[in-house]
C-alpha positions, -999 to +999 in steps of 0.1 A: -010-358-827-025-367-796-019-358-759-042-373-727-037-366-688-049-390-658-055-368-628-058-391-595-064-362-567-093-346-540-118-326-553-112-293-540-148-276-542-179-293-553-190-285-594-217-259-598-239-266-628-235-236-657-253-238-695-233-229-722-252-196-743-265-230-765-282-244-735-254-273-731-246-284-693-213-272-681-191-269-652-155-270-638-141-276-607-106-278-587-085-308-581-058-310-559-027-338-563-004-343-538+036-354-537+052-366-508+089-378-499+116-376-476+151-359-489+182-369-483+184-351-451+156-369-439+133-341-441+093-348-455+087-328-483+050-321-500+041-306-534+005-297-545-009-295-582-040-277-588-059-286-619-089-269-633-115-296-645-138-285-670-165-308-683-198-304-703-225-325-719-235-355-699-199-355-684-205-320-666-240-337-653-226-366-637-200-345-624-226-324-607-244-352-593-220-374-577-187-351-569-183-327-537-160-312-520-129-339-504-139-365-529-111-388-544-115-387-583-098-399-613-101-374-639-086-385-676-086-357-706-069-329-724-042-302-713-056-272-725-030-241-726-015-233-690-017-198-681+003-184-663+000-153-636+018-136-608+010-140-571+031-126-541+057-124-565+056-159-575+053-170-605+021-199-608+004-215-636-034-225-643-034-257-654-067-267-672-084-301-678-109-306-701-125-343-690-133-369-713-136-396-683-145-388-647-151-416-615-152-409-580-127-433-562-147-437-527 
């Protein structure tokens, strides 16, 4: 079996570089998608998807190099497990990315 997102969204905070404990370049970072429409009422509606981006090797490098904060990026990968959590009294979901492709979209 074999599963694969594409992500097209706005960073939402620049990566940070981490090392895994083997000395492996890591790092993860937001990204924001946005939905807009009118209903039927003629009302404009917006939705927001948060992603969590994780990348490491030379993927979590380039990430590091070239992505900040506002930038449009394509992001293509794995689903990892969503978690979910309570916040006022909503329920929400971390959704997590690990990246196999990244490219900034200026």
């Amino acid at each position: 079996m074999y599963q694969r997102i594409t992500i097209i969204g706005t960073v939402g905070k620049t990566p940070e570089p981490h090392e895994t404990s083997k000395g492996t370049p890591a790092t993860s970072f937001p990204v924001v998608t946005e939905r807009k429409w009118t209903t039927a009422e003629g009302e404009r509606e917006e939705k927001l998807t948060w992603f969590t981006v994780s990348a490491w090797g030379k993927l979590a490098e380039i990430a590091i190099q070239f992505l900040k904060e506002g930038d449009s990026v394509l992001v293509e990968g794995e689903m990892e497990q969503a978690r979910g959590y309570m916040a006022n009294g909503q329920c929400r979901a971390i959704l997590e990315v690990r990246a196999r492709v990244i490219r900034c979209l200026k």
